[in-house]
TORLO-436597 format. One record per residue (C-alpha): x, y, z; residue in three letters. Coordinates in steps of 0.5 Angstrom, whole numbers, plus 500, padded with zeros to 3 digits. Example, Ala and Ser with C-alpha at 12.3 -4.5 7.8 and 13.67 -1.06 7.14 Angstrom:
2
((525 491 516) ala)
((527 498 514) ser)
This chain:
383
((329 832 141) unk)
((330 836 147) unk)
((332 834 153) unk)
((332 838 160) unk)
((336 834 165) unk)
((334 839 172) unk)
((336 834 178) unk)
((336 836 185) unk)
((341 833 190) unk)
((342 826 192) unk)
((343 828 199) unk)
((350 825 201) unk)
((351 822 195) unk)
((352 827 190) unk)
((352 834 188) unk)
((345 836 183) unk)
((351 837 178) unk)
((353 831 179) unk)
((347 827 178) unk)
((346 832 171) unk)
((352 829 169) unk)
((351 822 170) unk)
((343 823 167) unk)
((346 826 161) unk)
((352 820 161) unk)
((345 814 160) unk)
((342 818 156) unk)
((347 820 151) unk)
((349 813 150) unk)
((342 811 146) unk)
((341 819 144) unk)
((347 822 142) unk)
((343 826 137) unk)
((339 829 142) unk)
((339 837 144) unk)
((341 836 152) unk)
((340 843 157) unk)
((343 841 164) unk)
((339 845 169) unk)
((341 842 176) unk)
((337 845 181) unk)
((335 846 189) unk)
((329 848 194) unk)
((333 854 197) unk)
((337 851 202) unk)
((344 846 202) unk)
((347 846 195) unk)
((342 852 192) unk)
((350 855 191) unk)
((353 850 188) unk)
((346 849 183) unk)
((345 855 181) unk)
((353 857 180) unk)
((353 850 175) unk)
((347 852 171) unk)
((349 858 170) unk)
((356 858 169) unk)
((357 863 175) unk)
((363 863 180) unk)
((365 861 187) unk)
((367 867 192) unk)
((371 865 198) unk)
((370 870 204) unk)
((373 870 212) unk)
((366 871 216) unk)
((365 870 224) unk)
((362 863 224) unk)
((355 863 230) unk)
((360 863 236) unk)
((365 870 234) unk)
((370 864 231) unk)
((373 866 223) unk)
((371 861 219) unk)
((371 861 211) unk)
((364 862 207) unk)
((363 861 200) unk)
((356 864 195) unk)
((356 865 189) unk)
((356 870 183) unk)
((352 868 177) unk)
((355 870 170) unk)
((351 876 167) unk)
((346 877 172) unk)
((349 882 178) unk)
((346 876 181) unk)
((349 873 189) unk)
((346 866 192) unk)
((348 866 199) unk)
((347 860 204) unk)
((346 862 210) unk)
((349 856 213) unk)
((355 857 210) unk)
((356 862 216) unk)
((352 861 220) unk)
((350 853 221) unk)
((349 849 226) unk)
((353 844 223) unk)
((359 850 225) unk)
((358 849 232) unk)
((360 842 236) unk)
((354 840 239) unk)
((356 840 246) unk)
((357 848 244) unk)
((350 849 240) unk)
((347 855 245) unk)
((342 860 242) unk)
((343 865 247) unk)
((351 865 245) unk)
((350 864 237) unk)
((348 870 232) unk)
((348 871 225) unk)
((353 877 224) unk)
((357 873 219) unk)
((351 872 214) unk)
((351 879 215) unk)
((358 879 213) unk)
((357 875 206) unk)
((352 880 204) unk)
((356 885 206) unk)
((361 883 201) unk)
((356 881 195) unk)
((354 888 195) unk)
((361 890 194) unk)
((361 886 188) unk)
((355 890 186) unk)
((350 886 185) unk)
((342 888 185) unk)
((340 881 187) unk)
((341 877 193) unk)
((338 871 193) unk)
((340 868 201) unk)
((337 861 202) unk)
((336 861 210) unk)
((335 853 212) unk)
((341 850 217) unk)
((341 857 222) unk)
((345 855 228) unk)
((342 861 231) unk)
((335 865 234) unk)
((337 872 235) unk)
((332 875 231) unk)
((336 877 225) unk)
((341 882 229) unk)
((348 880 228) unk)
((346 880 221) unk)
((343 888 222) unk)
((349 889 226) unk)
((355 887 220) unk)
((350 891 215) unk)
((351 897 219) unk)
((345 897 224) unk)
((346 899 232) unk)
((343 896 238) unk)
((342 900 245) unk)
((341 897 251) unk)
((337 900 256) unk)
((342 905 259) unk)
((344 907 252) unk)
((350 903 252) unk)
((352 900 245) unk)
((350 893 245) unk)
((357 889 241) unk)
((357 883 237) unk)
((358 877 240) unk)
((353 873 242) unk)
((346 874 242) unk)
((345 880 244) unk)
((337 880 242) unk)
((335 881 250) unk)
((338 886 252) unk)
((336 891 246) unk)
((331 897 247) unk)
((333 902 242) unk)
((335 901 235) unk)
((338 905 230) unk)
((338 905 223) unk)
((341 911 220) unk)
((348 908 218) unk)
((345 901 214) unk)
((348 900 209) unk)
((346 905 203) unk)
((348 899 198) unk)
((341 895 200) unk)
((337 901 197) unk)
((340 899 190) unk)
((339 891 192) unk)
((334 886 191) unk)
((333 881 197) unk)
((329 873 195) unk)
((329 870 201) unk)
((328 861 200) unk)
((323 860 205) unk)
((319 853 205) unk)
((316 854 213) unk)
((311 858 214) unk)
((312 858 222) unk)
((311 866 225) unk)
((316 869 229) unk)
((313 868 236) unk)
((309 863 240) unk)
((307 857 241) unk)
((309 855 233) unk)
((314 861 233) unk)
((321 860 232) unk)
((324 859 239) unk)
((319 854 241) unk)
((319 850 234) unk)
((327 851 232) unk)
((329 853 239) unk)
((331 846 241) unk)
((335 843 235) unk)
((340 849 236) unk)
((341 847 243) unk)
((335 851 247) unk)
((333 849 254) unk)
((325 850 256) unk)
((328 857 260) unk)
((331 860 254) unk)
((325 858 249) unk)
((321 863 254) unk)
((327 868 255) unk)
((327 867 247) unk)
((320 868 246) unk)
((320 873 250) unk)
((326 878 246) unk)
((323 876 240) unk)
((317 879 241) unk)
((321 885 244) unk)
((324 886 238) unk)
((318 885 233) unk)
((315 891 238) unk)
((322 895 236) unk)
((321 893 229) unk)
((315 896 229) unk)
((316 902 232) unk)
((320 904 227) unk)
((316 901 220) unk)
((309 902 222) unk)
((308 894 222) unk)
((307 888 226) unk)
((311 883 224) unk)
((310 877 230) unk)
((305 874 226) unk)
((308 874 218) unk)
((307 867 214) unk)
((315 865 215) unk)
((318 870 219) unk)
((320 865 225) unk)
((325 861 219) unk)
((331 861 221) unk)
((331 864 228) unk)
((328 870 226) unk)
((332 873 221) unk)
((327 872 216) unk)
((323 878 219) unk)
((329 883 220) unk)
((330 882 212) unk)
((323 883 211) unk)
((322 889 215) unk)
((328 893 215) unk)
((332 890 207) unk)
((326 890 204) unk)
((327 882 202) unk)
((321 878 200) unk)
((320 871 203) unk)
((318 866 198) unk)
((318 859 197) unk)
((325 857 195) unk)
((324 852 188) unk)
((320 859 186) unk)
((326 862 187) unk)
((331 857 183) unk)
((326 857 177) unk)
((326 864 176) unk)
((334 864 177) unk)
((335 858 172) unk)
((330 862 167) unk)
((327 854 167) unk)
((319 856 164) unk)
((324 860 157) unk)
((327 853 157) unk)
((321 849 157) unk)
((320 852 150) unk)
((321 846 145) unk)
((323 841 150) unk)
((321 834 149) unk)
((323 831 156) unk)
((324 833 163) unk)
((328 830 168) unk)
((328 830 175) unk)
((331 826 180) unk)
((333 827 187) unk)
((336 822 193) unk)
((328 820 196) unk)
((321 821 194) unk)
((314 820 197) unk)
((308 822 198) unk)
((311 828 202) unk)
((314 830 196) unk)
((309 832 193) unk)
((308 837 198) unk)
((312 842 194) unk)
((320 840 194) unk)
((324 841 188) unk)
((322 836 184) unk)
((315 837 184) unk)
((316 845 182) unk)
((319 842 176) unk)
((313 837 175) unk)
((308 842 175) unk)
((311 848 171) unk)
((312 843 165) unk)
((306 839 166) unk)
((303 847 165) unk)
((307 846 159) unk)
((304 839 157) unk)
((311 836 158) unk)
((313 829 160) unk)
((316 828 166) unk)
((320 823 168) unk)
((323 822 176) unk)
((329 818 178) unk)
((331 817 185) unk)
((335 812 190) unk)
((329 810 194) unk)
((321 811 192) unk)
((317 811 199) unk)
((310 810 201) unk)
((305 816 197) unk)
((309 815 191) unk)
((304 816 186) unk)
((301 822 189) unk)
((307 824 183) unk)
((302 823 179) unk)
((297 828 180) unk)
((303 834 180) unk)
((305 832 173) unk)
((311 826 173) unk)
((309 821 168) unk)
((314 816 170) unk)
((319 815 177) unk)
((324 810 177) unk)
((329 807 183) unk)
((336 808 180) unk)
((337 801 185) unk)
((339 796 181) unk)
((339 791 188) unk)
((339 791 196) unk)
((345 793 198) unk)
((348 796 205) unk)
((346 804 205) unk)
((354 805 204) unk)
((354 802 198) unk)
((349 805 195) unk)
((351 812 196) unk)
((358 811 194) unk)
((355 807 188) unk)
((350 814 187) unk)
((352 816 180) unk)
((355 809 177) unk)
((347 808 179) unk)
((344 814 177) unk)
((348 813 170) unk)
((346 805 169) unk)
((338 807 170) unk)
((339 813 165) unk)
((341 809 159) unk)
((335 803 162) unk)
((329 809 161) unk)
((333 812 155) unk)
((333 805 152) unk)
((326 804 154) unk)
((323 810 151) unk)
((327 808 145) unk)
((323 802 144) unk)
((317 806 145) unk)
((319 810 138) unk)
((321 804 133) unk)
((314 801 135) unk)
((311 808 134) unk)
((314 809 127) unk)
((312 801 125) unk)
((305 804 126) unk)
């Protein structure tokens, strides 16, 4: 029997290796005979790094990057064994969670130190960068990534704009000729779970604008700079990008990847699938199981776990899905291809407990759903 145990994260509770750990555990005390793949995944966003490195046996690359403010702060990405594979958080330099919030001002935020991991992969040779973008404290249209990469910005009296701060109102001239060279050679895969434009009323200053700390004025000012640049941006490659499904992720460093790096924005668990080789898996598999912190009708809509789901329901596979709270919509799961969904809850307890308890938890209802499938093969063989 062959089993692919492919968790996501148990939001602060346990990493998604963690939680393959403490799957694998249940299920090898009732089937220790059975052939185990442990896959543990992530949608693009916070863990992506530590997912993929865990799965595929890759290592963690420590780097000193400029935080949003200019301040030094270590970042880490990882390098995925044998592939020439790099997976970048863009939170891990740029996040939000790095400003205080009585700092959080997206006119004083830029994204330089993604550009300064980037940078550094590429001098680790790698052909694919897999960059999730989520948790940005910053909406500057993508520049201070440009600036690290080697791009120039000008401002109206030709002077060479710096980098500190957000300096996307200020640009009029844009010169590329010294971007690095290295990114012709490189792909870029670019997690994107929003479909959000760069500007207006559902664009990236106006919708993500005020979680960063922007006032109303700076929504407009933003709105305004970002529609200036995508006019630059447009300029240079012949194509308008101020409407692109997704370009308004991230403060707007979406479309300068996909206009001037030649990244494709793509739904964040494709991306993982692809990177885990999950459908060459699938082959000969029995089993899969998924879990993750919370589930409900929303998941559905495209999480992690429903990704999984349907490429094994493509595979005529069962899923079972364990998780810590099972919310309102549940059984939409069904009709994505999850056959099962277990509470790992074993009893009401205060939200502490139970997130300290996650992985002793997650173990115990393992070892019960194994055991209950156990059941299910000695009826079938008396029959």
């Amino acid at each position: 029997m062959k089993i692919i145990i492919a968790p996501d994260s148990f939001k602060e509770s346990m990493s998604a290796d963690i939680a393959a750990q403490s799957i694998i555990h249940g299920f090898q005390r009732v089937f220790p005979e059975a052939e185990y793949v442990l896959l543990p995944v992530a949608d693009g966003g916070e863990g992506t790094v530590d997912a993929l490195v865990a799965a595929r046996h890759g290592k963690k690359v420590s780097v000193r990057v400029a935080d949003p403010l200019g301040m030094p702060v270590t970042a880490h990405y990882g390098l995925l064994a044998e592939s020439q594979t790099a997976v970048i958080e863009m939170a891990q330099a740029s996040g939000l969670m790095l400003v205080p919030i009585e700092q959080r001002n997206p006119m004083l935020t830029n994204s330089y130190g993604t550009g300064q991991l980037i940078a550094h992969a590429l001098s680790q040779g790698v052909k694919q960068i897999i960059l999730g973008i989520g948790g940005s404290a910053t909406v500057d249209g993508g520049v201070g990534m440009l600036q690290a990469l080697g791009v120039k910005f000008y401002d109206e009296n030709r002077q060479l704009l710096g980098t500190s701060g957000n300096i996307l109102p200020q640009i009029v001239h844009i010169d590329i000729q010294h971007l690095d060279s290295r990114l012709s050679h490189c792909k870029i895969d670019v997690a994107c779970d929003v479909s959000n434009p760069l500007v207006g009323k559902q664009g990236s200053a106006a919708v993500f604008g005020p979680q960063k700390g922007a006032t109303s004025e700076m929504i407009v000012e933003l709105d305004k700079a970002l529609d200036q640049f995508a006019g630059h941006l447009q300029n240079l490659t012949g194509t308008d990008y101020r409407y692109l499904e997704g370009g308004g992720a991230a403060g707007g460093i979406a479309v300068a990847i996909a206009a001037l790096l030649g990244g494709e924005l793509k739904s964040g668990i494709e991306i993982v699938m692809a990177a885990l080789q999950f459908e060459q898996h699938l082959q000969n598999t029995d089993l899969v199981i998924i879990g993750e912190g919370s589930m409900d009708g929303q998941t559905a809509g495209g999480k992690a776990p429903i990704g999984i789901a349907r490429l094994a329901a493509k595979h005529q596979i069962p899923v079972i899905a364990l998780s810590g709270v099972l919310g309102e919509g549940i059984e939409a799961l069904y009709q994505e291809g999850v056959t099962g969904v277990f509470s790992i809850l074993p009893r009401l307890a205060p939200l502490n407990e139970v997130l300290k308890q996650g992985a002793e938890n997650l173990e115990n209802a393992a070892f019960n759903v194994a055991n209950v499938l156990n059941i299910g093969r000695h009826l079938k063989n008396k029959n």
